[in-house]
C-alpha positions in Angstrom: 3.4 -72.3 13.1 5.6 -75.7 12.8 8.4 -75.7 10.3 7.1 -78.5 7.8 9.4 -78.3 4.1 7.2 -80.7 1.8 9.3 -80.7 -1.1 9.7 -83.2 -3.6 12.9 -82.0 -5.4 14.0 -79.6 -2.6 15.2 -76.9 -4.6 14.5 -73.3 -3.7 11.2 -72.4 -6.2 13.3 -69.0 -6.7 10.8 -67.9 -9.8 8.3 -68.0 -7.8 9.7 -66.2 -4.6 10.8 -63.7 -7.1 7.6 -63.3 -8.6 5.6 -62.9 -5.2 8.0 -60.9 -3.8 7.9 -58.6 -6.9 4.3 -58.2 -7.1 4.1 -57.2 -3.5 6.6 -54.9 -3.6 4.5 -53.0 -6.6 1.1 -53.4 -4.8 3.0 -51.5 -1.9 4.9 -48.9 -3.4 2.3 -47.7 -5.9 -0.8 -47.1 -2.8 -2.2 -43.5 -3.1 0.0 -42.9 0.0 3.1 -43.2 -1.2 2.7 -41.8 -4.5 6.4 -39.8 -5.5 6.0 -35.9 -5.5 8.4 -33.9 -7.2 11.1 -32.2 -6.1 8.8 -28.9 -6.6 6.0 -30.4 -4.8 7.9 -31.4 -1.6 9.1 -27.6 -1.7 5.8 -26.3 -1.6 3.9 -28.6 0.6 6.8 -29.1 3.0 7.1 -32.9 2.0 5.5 -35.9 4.1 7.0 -38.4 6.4 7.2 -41.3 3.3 9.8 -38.6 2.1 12.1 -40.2 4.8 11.3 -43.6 5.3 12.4 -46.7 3.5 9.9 -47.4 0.4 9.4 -50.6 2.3 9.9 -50.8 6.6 11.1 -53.8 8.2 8.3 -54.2 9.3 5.9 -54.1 6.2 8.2 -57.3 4.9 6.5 -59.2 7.5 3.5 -59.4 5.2 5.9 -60.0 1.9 7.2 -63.1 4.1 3.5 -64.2 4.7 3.1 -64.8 0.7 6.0 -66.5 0.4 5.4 -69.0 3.4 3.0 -71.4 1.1 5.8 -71.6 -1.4 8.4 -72.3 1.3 7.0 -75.0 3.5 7.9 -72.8 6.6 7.7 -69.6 8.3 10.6 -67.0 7.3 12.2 -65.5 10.9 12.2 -61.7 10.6 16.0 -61.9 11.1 15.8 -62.4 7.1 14.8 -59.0 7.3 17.2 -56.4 6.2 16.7 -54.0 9.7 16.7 -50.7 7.5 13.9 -51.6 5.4 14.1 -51.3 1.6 14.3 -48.2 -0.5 14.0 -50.1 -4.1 12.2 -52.9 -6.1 15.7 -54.8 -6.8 17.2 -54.6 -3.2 14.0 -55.7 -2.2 13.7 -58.6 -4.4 17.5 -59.7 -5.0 18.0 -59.3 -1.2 14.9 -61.2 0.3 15.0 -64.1 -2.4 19.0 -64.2 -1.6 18.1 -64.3 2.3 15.1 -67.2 1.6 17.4 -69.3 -0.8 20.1 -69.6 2.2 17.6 -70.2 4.6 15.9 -73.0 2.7 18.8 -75.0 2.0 20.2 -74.9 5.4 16.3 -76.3 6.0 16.8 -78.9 3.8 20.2 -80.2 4.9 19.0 -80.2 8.3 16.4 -82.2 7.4 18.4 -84.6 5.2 21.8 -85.7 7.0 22.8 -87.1 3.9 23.4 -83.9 2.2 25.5 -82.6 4.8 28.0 -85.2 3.8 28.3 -83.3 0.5 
């Protein structure tokens, strides 16, 4: 998909990102697969696999970045992507939204030669 930024004040719509990115991240973390067990629990059943992953793979923000893309005006690059994954909400969201912001903005001043004057 083309890059195409149609913004009219060109400021990162970080409330928004935030938001998305937040509600994503609970939709994902709260499925009946990943569900927490207690320390007790893992003892006794011997634990699954989610007990050693990320709370969020790499991969998985692919679909994060999808939501965000209307918001954006472009298509995020995985190298946004923090390669370990995420293991909670705030990394998640304070690190992606950091990540989009600079991305963004270096969008918009390539876009606008006047701003790189600045």
């Amino acid at each position: 998909m083309a890059a195409t930024l149609n913004h009219q004040a060109q400021r990162f719509p970080k409330t928004q990102v935030r938001a998305v990115l937040a509600d994503w991240w609970d939709e994902h973390v709260n499925s009946a697969l990943r569900r927490p067990q207690s320390s007790q629990q893992v003892r006794r059943s011997g634990g699954t696999v989610f007990d050693i992953q990320p709370a969020a793979s790499a991969a998985q923000v692919i679909e994060a970045f999808n939501r965000v893309e209307p918001l954006l005006g472009f298509t995020p690059g995985i190298h946004l992507i923090q390669r370990d994954g995420y293991n909670c909400k705030k990394e998640f969201v304070d690190g992606v939204c950091r990540r989009l912001d600079a991305e963004f903005n270096e969008r918009i001043r390539q876009l606008n030669p006047l701003l790189k004057r600045r």
